[in-house]
N, C-alpha and C positions, 0 to 999 in steps of 0.2 A: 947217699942220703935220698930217700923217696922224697918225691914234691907235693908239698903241702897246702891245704887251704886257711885261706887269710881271709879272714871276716871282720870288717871295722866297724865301728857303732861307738863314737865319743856321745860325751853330753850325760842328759841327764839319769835319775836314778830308773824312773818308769821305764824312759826308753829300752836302756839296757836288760829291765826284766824282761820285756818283751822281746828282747831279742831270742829270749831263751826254746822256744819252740821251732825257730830255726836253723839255731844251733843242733837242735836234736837233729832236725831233715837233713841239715849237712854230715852229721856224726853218720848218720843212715846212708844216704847216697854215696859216702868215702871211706868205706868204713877202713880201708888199709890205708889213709893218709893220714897225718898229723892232723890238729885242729886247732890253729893260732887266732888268738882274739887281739884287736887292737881298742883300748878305751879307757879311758881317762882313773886316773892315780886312786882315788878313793872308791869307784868298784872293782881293781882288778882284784884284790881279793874273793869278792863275792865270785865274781866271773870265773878265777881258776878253778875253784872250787866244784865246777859243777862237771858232770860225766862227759869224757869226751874230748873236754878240752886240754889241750897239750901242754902249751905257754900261751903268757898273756901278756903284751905291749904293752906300754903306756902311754899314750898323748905325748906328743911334742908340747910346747909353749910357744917356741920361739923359730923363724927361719931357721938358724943353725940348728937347732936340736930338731927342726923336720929333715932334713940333709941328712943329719948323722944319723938318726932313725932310719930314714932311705938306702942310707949306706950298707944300715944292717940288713936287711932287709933283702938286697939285691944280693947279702951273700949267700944265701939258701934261693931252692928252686920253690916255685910255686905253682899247684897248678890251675887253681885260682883264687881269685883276690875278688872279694865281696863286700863294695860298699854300701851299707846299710843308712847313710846319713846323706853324703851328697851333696857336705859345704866345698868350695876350692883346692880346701887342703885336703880332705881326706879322698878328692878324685882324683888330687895330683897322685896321693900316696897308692891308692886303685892302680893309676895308668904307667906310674914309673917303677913302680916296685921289681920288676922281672917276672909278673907269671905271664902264664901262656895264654890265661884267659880272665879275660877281666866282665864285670859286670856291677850292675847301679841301675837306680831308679830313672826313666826316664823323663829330666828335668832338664830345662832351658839352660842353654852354655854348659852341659856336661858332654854332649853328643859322643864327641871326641874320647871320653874318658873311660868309656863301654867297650868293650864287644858285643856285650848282651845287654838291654835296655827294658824294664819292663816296667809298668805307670806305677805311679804310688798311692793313687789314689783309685778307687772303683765303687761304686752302686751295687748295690742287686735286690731288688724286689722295693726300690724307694729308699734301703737304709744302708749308709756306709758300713765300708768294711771297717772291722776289727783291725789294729794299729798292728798286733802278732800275725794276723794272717798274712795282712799286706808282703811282713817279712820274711813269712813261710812262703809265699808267692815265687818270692825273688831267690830263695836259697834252691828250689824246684828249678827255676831257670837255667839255676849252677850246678846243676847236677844232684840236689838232695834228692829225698824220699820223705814225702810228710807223713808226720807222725801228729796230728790233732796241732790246734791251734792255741790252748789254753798254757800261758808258761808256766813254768813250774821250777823248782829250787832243790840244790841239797846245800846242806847248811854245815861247815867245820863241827866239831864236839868242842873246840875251845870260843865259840860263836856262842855255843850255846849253855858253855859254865857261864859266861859275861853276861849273860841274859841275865841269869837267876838272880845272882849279884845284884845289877842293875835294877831290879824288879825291889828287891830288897831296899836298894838304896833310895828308892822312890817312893816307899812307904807303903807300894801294893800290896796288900794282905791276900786277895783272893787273883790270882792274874786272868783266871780263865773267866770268870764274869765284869771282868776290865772293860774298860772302853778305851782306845788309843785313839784320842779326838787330833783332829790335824786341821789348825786355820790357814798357814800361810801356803802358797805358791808359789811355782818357778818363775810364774808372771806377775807382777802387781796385779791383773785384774782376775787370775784366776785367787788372788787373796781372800775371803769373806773376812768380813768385818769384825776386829777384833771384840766388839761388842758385843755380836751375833754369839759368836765361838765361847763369852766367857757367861751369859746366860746359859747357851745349851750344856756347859758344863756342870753349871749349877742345876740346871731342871735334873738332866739325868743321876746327878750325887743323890739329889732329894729324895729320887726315886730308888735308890737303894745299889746304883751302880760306882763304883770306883772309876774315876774318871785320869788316865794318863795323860799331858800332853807331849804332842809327840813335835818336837823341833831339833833343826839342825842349823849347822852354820849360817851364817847370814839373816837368821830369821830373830836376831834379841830385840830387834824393836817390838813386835808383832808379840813374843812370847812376855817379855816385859809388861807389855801393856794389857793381856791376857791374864796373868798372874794378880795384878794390881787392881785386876774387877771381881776376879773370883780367886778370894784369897786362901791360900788353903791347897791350892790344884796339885796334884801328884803333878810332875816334871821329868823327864827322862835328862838323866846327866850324858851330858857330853859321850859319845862312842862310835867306834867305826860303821861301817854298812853290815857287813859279818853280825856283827852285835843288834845293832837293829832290826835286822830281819827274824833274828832269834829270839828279841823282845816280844814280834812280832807275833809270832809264833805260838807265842802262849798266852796270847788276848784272848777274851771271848769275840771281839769285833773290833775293828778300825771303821772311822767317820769322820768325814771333813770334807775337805777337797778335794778336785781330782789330784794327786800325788804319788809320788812316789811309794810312799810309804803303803796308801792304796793297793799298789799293784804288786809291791810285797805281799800284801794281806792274801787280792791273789792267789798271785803263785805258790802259798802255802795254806790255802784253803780255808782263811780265815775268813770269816763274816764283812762282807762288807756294806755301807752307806753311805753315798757320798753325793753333792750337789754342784751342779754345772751350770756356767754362764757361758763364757767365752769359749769353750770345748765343746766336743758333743759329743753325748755317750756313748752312739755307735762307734765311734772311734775309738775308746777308751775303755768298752766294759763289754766282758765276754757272754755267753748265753749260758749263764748261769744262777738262778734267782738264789743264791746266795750274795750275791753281788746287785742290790737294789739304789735306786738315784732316784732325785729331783731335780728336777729340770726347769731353766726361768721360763717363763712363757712367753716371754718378748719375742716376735719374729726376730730380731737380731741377732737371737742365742746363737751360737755355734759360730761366731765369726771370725775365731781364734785372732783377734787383736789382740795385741801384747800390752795396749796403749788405750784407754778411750776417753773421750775429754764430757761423756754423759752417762759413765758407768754405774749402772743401775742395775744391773743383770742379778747377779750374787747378793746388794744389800737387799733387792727383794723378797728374799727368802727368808721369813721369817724365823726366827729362832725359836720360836714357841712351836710354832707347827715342824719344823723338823727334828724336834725334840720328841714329839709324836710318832711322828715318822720311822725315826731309830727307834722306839720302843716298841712301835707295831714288827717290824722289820728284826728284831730280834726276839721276841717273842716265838716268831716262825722260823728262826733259824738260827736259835741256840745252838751252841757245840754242849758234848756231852763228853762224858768222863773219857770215852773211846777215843776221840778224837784229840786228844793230847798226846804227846812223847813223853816218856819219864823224864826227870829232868837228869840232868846231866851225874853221873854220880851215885844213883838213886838204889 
């Protein structure tokens, strides 16, 4: 059995899109090695799916299920192990695993867990890096070959019958002049206001757009309460990540927060607009004016608190002017018939 690379990246849904441009540098720099992903139960779908990759792990929960994961682990050879994240666990799972080379961001109390260490974070010309290059950075470390920095996706065929379905079930009639508006957050404060979210739903309806929301677990207060301002609101029913991204796919645009779903948009070339408080957009949005934001103008912006006890950032953002905002911003960067898949079956 040749020795393979090990690339971990748990958490969230963005994160892992972005991982995807590094994943290509490693497919590139190894090209006669395996290409194993480790990351959490509801994207290894998306994840196997994509060129390159071999098999794909799943997060532990619990000490014993890190062990017996470990155990697997050390039974195949490696010939590196690439942690993209950086918590405890996944530098223990880096440094114990058996490959011959290990590497990670270099972060306080990880020292030990490296062989190769490189920052996470960088400047150049005043504006931070992009979140995918940082990880293109570190895959280059490990031996890749960069291939651009923008991620990018392939999508199953039964991802994208589920789409249509779901499009269907949500009352979309036209999907490709859709909007797939996204209020909530992985943080309370990257949240806007569910007030904010259920007027710009309604300006944009008035103005002749189909408007989806786009929510996932954890988020029924927020969509609840969205629902119940703006009565009427197309809704995406319950479906896996595969499915969502395929939703995704055949919007004319997504809008909201920085999100996940965002970075779907993305990596499948879909229009995007989105507004930042606690984030900052160099971190978070590629160089590509199809991908346009709003930004609070508080110097406090960007100070990625999870927590703040005078959060103002985000309700500053008026809903009336970024209802503007998306109208200007798609007016300039409509998709056109070319720019759709047939749909599945077609």
């Amino acid at each position: 059995m040749s020795a393979g690379i090990l690339a971990i990246r748990p958490r969230n849904l963005g994160d892992v899109v972005l991982l995807t441009p590094a994943l290509r540098a490693l497919g590139r720099g190894h090209s006669d090695a395996e290409l194993h992903v480790i990351t959490d139960p509801p994207f290894a779908a998306l994840v196997a799916a994509q060129p390159g990759v071999t098999r794909v792990w799943t997060t532990p929960r619990s000490a014993g299920e890190t062990l017996g994961l470990l155990a697997r682990l050390r039974a195949r050879r490696w010939d590196w192990a690439i942690d993209f994240f950086g918590n405890p666990r996944t530098a223990f799972l880096a440094a114990a695993c058996g490959a011959r080379r290990s590497a990670g961001y270099d972060l306080r109390g990880r020292g030990r867990a490296y062989r190769v260490r490189v920052p996470r974070g960088a400047e150049r010309g005043g504006h931070r890096e992009y979140a995918a290059a940082t990880h293109v950075r570190l895959a280059v470390a490990a031996g890749g070959i960069a291939n651009g920095v923008v991620p990018s996706l392939s999508l199953p065929a039964h991802a994208r019958e589920s789409a249509m379905q779901l499009l269907q079930h949500a009352g979309i009639r036209e999907p490709q002049r859709a909007v797939g508006l996204v209020a909530a957050g992985s943080w309370p404060t990257k949240t806007w206001p569910e007030a904010h979210a259920a007027l710009l739903a309604r300006l944009l309806r008035e103005r002749g757009r189909e408007v989806l929301l786009l929510a996932g677990p954890g988020e029924e207060r927020v969509t609840r309460a969205i629902t119940s301002l703006a009565p009427g609101l197309a809704l995406l029913p319950p479906c896996d990540v595969p499915a969502l991204a395929a939703v995704i796919e055949r919007l004319g645009a997504v809008v909201g927060t920085d999100s996940g779903p965002r970075h779907l948009a993305v990596a499948l070339g879909v229009p995007s607009y989105s507004w930042f408080g606690p984030t900052h957009p160099d971190n978070w949005t590629p160089e590509d004016p199809r991908h346009g934001y709003w930004r609070s103008p508080l110097p406090c912006a960007g100070c990625d608190r999870t927590r703040c006890p005078h959060w103002n950032c985000l309700p500053g953002l008026d809903p009336a002017e970024a209802g503007e905002r998306v109208l200007v911003h798609l007016e300039r960067h409509e998709r056109h018939a070319s720019d759709f898949r047939p749909a599945a079956g077609a």
